[in-house]
C-alpha positions in Angstrom: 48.3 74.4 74.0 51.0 73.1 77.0 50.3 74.6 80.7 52.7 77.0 80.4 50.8 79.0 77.5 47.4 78.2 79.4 48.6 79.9 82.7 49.8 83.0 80.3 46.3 83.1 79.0 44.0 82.6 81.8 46.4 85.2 83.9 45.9 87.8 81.2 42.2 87.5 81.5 41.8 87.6 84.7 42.0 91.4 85.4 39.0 93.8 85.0 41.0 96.2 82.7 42.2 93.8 80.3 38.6 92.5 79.9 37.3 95.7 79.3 40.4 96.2 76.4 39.0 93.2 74.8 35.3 94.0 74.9 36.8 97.2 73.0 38.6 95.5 70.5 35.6 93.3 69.7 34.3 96.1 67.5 37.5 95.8 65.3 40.9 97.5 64.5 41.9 100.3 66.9 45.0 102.7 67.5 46.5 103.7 70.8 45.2 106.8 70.2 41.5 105.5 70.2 41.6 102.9 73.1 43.3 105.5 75.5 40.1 107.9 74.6 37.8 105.3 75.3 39.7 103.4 78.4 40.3 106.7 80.4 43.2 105.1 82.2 46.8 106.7 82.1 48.7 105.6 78.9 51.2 103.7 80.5 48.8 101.6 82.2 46.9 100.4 79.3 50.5 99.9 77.3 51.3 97.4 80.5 47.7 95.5 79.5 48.5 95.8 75.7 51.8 94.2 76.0 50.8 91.3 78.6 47.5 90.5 76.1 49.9 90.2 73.0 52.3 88.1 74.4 49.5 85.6 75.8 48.0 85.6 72.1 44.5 87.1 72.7 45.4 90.3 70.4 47.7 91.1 67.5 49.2 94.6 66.8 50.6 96.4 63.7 52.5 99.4 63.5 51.5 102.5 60.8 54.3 105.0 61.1 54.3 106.5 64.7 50.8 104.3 65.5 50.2 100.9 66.6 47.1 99.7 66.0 45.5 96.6 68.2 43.1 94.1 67.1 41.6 90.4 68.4 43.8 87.8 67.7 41.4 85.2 65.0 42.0 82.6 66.8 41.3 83.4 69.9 38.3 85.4 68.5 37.2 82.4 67.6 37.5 80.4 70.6 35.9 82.6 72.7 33.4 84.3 71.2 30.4 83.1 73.4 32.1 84.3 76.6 33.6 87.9 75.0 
C-alpha cells in the first residue's frame, strides 16, 4: 500500500461516526435503510461517511434495485479485526 492510499485510510478512520458505521457493519450485510435506523444521523450525513469509507477500501457496496447495501471490505476485515 503507497502513502497516498495509507493517508486515505487512516483519514477515514479517524472520525467517531465512521467508526461507529464500521462497528455496525461488523455484524454483516446491511442496506441504507438499516444503518440510517440504527445511526440516527441525517441521511446525508452518513451517505458523506459511506462514500469516503468506500473509496479508502474499508467497505464494499452493492446495489439491489433502488437499495444499496454496505458491507466490510474482506480484506480489510481481515487486517483489522483485533482493533474493530
Amino acid at each position: 500500500m503507497d502513502i497516498k492510499n495509507l493517508t486515505s485510510l487512516f483519514k477515514a478512520l479517524g472520525d467517531e461516526n465512521r467508526l461507529r458505521l464500521i462497528n455496525l457493519l461488523k455484524r454483516g450485510e446491511l442496506c441504507c435503510c438499516q444503518i440510517n435506523q440504527e445511526m440516527q444521523l441525517p441521511q446525508n450525513l452518513i451517505s458523506h461517511h459511506l462514500k469516503v469509507l468506500r473509496e479508502s477500501g474499508v467497505l464494499n457496496s452493492r446495489k439491489d434495485g433502488r437499495w444499496v447495501h454496505y458491507s466490510l471490505n474482506d480484506h480489510f476485515a481481515d487486517k483489522f479485526k483485533s482493533i474493530i
